[in-house]
Backbone bond lengths (Angstrom), bond angles and torsions (degrees), N, CA, C in turn:
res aa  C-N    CA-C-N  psi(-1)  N-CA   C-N-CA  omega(-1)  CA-C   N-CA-C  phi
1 X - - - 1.458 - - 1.520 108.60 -
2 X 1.135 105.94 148.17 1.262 107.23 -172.33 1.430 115.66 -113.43
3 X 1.716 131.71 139.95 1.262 123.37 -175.28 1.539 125.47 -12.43
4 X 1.061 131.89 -63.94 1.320 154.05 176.21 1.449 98.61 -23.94
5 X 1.204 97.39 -75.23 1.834 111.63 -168.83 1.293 99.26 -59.29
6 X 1.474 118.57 -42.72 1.825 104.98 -178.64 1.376 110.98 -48.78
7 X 1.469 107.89 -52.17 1.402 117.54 -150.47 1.888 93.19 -51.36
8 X 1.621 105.25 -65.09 1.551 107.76 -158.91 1.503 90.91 -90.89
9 X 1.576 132.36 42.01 1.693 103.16 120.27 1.248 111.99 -109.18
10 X 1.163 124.67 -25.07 1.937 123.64 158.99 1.448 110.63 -38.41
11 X 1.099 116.94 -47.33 2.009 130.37 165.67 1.538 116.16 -37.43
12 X 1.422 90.16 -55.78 1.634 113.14 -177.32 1.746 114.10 -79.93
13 X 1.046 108.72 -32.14 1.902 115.78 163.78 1.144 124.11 -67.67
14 X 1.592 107.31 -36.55 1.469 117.88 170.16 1.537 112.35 -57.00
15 X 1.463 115.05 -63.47 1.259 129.56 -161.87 1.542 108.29 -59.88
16 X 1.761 114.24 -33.82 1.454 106.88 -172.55 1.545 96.96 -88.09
17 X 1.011 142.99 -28.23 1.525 151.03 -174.72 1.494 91.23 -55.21
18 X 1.422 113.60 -64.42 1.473 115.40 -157.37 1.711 109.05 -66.34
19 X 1.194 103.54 -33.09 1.824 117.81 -176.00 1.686 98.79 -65.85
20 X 1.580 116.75 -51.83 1.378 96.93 -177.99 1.328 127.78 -70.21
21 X 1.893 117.07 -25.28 1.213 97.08 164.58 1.361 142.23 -62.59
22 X 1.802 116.74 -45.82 1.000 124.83 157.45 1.833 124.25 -32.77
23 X 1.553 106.44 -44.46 1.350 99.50 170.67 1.555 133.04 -69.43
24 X 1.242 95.38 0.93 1.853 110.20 -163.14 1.699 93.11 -83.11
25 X 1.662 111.78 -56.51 1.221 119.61 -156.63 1.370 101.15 -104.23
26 X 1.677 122.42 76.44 1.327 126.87 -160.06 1.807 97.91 -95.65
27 X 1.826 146.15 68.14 0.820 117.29 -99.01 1.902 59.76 -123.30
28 X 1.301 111.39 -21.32 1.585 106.22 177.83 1.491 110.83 -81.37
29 X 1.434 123.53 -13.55 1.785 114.69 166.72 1.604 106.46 -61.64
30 X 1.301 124.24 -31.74 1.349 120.22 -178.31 1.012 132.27 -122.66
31 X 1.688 122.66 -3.93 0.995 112.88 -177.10 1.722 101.70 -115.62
32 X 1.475 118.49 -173.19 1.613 109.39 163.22 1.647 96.59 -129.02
33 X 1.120 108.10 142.97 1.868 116.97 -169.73 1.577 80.92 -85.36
34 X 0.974 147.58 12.88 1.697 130.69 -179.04 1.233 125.85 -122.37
35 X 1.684 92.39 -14.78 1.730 115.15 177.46 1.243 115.47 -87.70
36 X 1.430 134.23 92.27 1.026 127.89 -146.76 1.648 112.44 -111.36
37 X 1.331 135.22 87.12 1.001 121.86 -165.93 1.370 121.74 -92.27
38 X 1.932 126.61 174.67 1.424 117.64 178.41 1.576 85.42 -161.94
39 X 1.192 106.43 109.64 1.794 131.13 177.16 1.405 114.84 -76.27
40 X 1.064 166.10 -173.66 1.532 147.87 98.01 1.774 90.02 -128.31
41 X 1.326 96.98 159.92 1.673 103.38 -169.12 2.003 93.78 168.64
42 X 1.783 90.52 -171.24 1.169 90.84 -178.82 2.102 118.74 -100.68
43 X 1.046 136.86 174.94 1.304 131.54 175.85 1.534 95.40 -81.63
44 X 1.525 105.62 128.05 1.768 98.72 168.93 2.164 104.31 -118.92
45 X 1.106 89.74 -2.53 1.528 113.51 -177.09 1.074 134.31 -174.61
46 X 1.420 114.26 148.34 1.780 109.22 -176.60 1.365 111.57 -157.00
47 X 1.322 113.23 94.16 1.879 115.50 177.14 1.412 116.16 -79.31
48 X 1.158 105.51 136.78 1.366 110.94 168.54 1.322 98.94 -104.93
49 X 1.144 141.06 115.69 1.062 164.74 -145.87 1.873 141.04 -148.74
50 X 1.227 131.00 129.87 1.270 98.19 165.12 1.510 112.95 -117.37
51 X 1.379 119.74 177.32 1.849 141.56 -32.59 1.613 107.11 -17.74
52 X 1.700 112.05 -55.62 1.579 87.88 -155.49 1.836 81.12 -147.56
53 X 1.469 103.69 162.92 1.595 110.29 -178.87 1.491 95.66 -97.66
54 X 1.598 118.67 140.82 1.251 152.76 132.28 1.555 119.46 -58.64
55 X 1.488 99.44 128.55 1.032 112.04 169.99 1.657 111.76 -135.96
56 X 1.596 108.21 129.71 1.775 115.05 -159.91 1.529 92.81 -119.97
57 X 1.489 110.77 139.59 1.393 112.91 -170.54 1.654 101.05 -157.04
58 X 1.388 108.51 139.82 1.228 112.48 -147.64 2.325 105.23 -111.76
59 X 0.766 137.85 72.82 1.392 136.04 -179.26 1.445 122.91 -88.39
60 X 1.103 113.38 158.64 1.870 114.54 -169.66 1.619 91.63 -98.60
61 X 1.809 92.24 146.25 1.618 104.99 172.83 1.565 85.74 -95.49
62 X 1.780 82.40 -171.32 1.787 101.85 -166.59 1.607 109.68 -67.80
63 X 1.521 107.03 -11.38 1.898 119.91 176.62 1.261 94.28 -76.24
64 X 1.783 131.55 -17.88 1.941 89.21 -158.62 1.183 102.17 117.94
65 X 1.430 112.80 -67.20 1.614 116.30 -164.01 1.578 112.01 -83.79
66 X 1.669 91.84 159.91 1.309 87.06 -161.84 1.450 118.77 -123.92
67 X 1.477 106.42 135.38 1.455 135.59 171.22 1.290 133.57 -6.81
68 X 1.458 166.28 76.74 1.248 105.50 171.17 1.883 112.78 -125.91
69 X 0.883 95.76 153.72 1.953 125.08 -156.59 1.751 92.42 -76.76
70 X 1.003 118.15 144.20 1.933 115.38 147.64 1.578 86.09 -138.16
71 X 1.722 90.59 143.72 1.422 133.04 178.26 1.530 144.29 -115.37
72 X 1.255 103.65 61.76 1.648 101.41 -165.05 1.349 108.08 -47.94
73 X 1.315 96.99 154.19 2.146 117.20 -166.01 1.149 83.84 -123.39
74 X 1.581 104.55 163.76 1.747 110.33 155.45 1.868 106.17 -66.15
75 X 1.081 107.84 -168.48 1.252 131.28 160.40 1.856 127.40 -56.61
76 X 1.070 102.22 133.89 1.355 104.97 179.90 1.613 123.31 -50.86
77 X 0.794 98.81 -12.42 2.008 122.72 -174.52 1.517 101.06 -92.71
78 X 1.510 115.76 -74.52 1.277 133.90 157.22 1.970 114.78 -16.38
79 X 1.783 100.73 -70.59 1.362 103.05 -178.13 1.436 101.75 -47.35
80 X 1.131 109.30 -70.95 1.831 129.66 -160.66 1.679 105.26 -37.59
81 X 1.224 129.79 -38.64 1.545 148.38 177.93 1.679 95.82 -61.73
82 X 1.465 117.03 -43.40 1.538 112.60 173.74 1.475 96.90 -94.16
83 X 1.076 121.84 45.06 1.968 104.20 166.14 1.043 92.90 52.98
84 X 1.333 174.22 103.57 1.264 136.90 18.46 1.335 146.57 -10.31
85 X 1.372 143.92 120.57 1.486 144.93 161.00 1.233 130.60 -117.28
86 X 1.187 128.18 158.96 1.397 118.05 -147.06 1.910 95.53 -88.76
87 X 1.040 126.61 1.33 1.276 115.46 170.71 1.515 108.39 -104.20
88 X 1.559 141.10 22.61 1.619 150.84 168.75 1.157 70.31 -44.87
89 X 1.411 131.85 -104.88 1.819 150.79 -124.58 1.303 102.93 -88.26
90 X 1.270 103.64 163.56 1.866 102.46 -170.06 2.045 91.14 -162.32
91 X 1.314 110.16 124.05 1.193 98.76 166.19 1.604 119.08 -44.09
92 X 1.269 109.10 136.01 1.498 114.99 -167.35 1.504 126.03 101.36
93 X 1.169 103.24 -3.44 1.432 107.22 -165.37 1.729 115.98 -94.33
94 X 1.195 125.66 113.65 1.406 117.72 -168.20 1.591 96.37 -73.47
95 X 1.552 89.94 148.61 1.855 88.20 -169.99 1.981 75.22 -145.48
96 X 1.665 93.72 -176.12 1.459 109.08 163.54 1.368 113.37 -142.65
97 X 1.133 158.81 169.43 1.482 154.31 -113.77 1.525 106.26 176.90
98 X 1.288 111.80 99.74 1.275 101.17 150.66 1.781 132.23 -130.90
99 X 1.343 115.93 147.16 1.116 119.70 -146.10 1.842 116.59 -157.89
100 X 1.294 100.49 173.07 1.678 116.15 168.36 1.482 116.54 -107.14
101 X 1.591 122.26 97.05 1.248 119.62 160.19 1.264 154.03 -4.37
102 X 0.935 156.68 72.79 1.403 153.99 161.56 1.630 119.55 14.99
103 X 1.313 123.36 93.82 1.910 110.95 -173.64 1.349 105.97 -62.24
104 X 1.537 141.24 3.74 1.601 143.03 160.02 1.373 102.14 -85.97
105 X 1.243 144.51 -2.10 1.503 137.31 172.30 1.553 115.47 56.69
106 X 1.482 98.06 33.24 1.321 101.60 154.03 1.321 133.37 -120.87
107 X 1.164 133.73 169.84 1.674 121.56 -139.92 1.375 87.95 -109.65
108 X 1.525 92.97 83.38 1.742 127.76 157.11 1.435 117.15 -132.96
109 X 1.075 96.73 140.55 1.709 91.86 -162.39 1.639 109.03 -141.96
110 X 1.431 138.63 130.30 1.166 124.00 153.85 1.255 127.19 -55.49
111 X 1.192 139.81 115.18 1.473 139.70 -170.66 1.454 112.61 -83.40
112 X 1.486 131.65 139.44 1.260 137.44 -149.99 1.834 104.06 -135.58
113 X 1.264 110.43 -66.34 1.350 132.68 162.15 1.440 117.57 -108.96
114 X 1.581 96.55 126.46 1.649 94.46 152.31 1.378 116.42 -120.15
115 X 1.541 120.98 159.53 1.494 139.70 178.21 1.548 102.65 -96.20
116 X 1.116 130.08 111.26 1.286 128.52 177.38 1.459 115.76 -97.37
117 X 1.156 110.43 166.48 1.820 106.56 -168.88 1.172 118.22 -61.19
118 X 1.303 125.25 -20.78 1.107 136.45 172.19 1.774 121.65 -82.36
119 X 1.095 102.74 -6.40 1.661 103.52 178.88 1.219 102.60 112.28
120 X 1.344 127.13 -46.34 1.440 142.12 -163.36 1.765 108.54 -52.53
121 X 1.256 124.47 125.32 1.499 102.15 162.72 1.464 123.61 -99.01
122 X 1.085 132.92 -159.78 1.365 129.59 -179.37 1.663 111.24 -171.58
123 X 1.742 121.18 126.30 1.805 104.11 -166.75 1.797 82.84 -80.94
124 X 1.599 84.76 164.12 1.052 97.42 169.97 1.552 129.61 -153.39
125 X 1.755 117.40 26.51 0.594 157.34 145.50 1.358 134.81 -38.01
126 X 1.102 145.59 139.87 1.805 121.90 171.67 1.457 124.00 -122.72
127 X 1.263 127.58 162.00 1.512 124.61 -112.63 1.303 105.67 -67.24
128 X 1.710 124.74 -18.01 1.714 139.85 -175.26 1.538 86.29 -75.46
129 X 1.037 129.77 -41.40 2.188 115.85 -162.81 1.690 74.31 -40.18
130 X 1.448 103.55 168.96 1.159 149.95 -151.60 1.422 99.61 -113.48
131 X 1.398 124.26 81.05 1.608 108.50 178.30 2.139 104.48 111.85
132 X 1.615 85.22 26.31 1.374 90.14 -176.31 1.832 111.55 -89.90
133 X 1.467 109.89 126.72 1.481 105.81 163.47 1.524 133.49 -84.28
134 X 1.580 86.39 125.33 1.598 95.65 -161.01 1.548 123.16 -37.98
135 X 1.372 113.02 -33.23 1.797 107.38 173.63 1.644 88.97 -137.09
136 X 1.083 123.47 155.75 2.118 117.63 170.11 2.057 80.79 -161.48
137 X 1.042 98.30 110.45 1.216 119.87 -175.38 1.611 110.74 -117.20
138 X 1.052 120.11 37.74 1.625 118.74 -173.34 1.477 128.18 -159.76
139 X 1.270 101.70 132.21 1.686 95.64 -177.82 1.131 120.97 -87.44
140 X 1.733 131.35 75.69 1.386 143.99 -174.11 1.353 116.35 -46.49
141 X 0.774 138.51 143.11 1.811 146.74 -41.34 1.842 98.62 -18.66
Protein backbone atom coordinates (compact mmCIF):
# COMPACT_ATOMS: atom_id res chain seq x y z
CA UNK A 1 0.00 0.00 0.00
CA UNK A 2 1.09 3.01 -0.73
CA UNK A 3 1.15 6.34 1.44
CA UNK A 4 -1.99 7.64 -0.02
CA UNK A 5 -4.14 4.73 0.95
CA UNK A 6 -2.63 4.82 4.51
CA UNK A 7 -3.27 8.28 4.93
CA UNK A 8 -7.28 8.08 3.89
CA UNK A 9 -7.91 4.84 5.81
CA UNK A 10 -6.35 6.38 9.06
CA UNK A 11 -8.91 9.40 7.86
CA UNK A 12 -11.61 6.91 7.67
CA UNK A 13 -10.75 5.15 11.31
CA UNK A 14 -10.60 8.39 12.74
CA UNK A 15 -13.95 9.56 11.57
CA UNK A 16 -15.83 6.21 12.54
CA UNK A 17 -13.99 6.02 16.03
CA UNK A 18 -14.94 9.59 16.67
CA UNK A 19 -18.81 9.13 15.45
CA UNK A 20 -19.21 6.16 17.81
CA UNK A 21 -18.08 7.87 20.71
CA UNK A 22 -19.95 10.91 20.35
CA UNK A 23 -22.96 8.64 19.60
CA UNK A 24 -22.60 6.62 22.84
CA UNK A 25 -22.83 9.74 25.14
CA UNK A 26 -25.90 11.35 23.40
CA UNK A 27 -26.30 13.48 26.68
CA UNK A 28 -28.48 16.34 24.71
CA UNK A 29 -31.08 13.50 23.20
CA UNK A 30 -32.07 13.17 26.86
CA UNK A 31 -31.14 15.37 28.93
CA UNK A 32 -31.79 19.45 29.00
CA UNK A 33 -28.44 21.43 30.16
CA UNK A 34 -31.07 24.08 31.68
CA UNK A 35 -33.15 21.73 33.70
CA UNK A 36 -31.44 21.75 36.58
CA UNK A 37 -32.40 19.42 39.19
CA UNK A 38 -31.48 18.68 43.17
CA UNK A 39 -33.34 15.48 44.75
CA UNK A 40 -32.52 14.49 48.36
CA UNK A 41 -34.42 11.29 49.46
CA UNK A 42 -33.54 7.89 50.47
CA UNK A 43 -31.17 5.13 48.34
CA UNK A 44 -33.69 2.40 47.18
CA UNK A 45 -30.99 1.09 44.62
CA UNK A 46 -27.70 1.34 43.13
CA UNK A 47 -26.22 -0.57 39.98
CA UNK A 48 -23.00 -0.66 39.17
CA UNK A 49 -23.37 -1.36 35.89
CA UNK A 50 -22.18 -0.97 32.37
CA UNK A 51 -22.34 1.80 30.00
CA UNK A 52 -23.10 3.75 33.10
CA UNK A 53 -24.39 3.04 36.93
CA UNK A 54 -27.93 4.01 38.07
CA UNK A 55 -28.76 5.24 40.98
CA UNK A 56 -32.82 5.05 42.21
CA UNK A 57 -33.83 7.03 45.21
CA UNK A 58 -37.03 7.22 46.67
CA UNK A 59 -38.48 10.88 48.44
CA UNK A 60 -42.01 12.05 49.56
CA UNK A 61 -43.97 14.74 47.50
CA UNK A 62 -46.00 17.44 49.25
CA UNK A 63 -49.11 14.44 49.26
CA UNK A 64 -47.09 11.98 51.41
CA UNK A 65 -46.52 9.72 48.64
CA UNK A 66 -43.59 8.64 47.58
CA UNK A 67 -41.21 9.48 44.76
CA UNK A 68 -38.93 7.62 43.06
CA UNK A 69 -35.91 9.38 41.03
CA UNK A 70 -33.52 7.23 38.44
CA UNK A 71 -30.04 8.61 38.02
CA UNK A 72 -27.69 7.94 35.32
CA UNK A 73 -23.85 7.75 36.61
CA UNK A 74 -20.95 7.63 34.39
CA UNK A 75 -19.47 4.32 33.95
CA UNK A 76 -18.02 2.05 36.35
CA UNK A 77 -14.41 2.72 34.99
CA UNK A 78 -15.23 6.41 34.73
CA UNK A 79 -16.65 6.47 38.56
CA UNK A 80 -13.62 4.43 39.91
CA UNK A 81 -10.99 7.16 38.16
CA UNK A 82 -12.97 9.67 40.64
CA UNK A 83 -12.60 7.30 43.73
CA UNK A 84 -15.68 5.90 43.55
CA UNK A 85 -16.59 2.15 44.63
CA UNK A 86 -19.31 0.24 44.21
CA UNK A 87 -20.03 -0.06 47.95
CA UNK A 88 -20.19 4.41 48.44
CA UNK A 89 -24.23 3.87 48.44
CA UNK A 90 -26.09 1.30 50.27
CA UNK A 91 -29.85 0.98 50.08
CA UNK A 92 -30.92 3.19 52.91
CA UNK A 93 -28.61 5.68 52.64
CA UNK A 94 -29.85 9.37 52.66
CA UNK A 95 -27.96 11.02 49.88
CA UNK A 96 -28.83 14.34 47.79
CA UNK A 97 -28.69 14.51 43.94
CA UNK A 98 -27.69 16.85 41.79
CA UNK A 99 -28.27 16.87 38.20
CA UNK A 100 -29.71 17.66 34.48
CA UNK A 101 -33.31 16.69 33.86
CA UNK A 102 -34.79 14.47 31.55
CA UNK A 103 -36.41 16.58 28.21
CA UNK A 104 -39.55 13.76 28.72
CA UNK A 105 -40.22 15.25 32.27
CA UNK A 106 -39.77 12.32 33.91
CA UNK A 107 -37.90 11.93 37.08
CA UNK A 108 -34.74 10.88 35.27
CA UNK A 109 -32.01 12.79 35.70
CA UNK A 110 -28.26 12.89 34.77
CA UNK A 111 -26.50 12.94 38.04
CA UNK A 112 -23.66 15.52 38.50
CA UNK A 113 -23.09 15.73 42.34
CA UNK A 114 -23.77 13.56 45.04
CA UNK A 115 -24.15 14.37 48.95
CA UNK A 116 -23.20 11.32 50.71
CA UNK A 117 -24.23 10.41 54.24
CA UNK A 118 -21.39 11.46 55.48
CA UNK A 119 -21.30 15.07 54.17
CA UNK A 120 -18.75 14.10 51.66
CA UNK A 121 -19.76 14.62 47.96
CA UNK A 122 -18.55 12.79 45.06
CA UNK A 123 -19.17 13.80 40.84
CA UNK A 124 -20.71 11.37 39.36
CA UNK A 125 -21.35 12.26 36.14
CA UNK A 126 -19.23 11.36 32.97
CA UNK A 127 -16.72 13.37 31.33
CA UNK A 128 -19.47 14.84 28.32
CA UNK A 129 -22.10 16.08 31.50
CA UNK A 130 -21.89 19.62 30.97
CA UNK A 131 -19.79 21.20 33.74
CA UNK A 132 -17.62 18.14 34.26
CA UNK A 133 -14.28 18.37 36.44
CA UNK A 134 -11.51 17.16 34.72
CA UNK A 135 -10.10 14.80 37.65
CA UNK A 136 -12.25 15.34 41.44
CA UNK A 137 -10.61 12.67 43.31
CA UNK A 138 -11.93 13.27 46.88
CA UNK A 139 -14.37 12.60 49.40
CA UNK A 140 -15.18 16.30 50.61
CA UNK A 141 -15.24 17.09 53.89
Amino acid sequence: MNSKYLGALAMLLMFFNNTHISAHHAFSAEFDQQKRVKVSGTVSEFKWTNPHAWLYIETKAQNGSVVRWSFELGSPAGLGARCWTKTDLKVGDPVTVEGYGAKDGSNTANATWITLPSGGMLYAGFQETPGAPAKFCAKQP
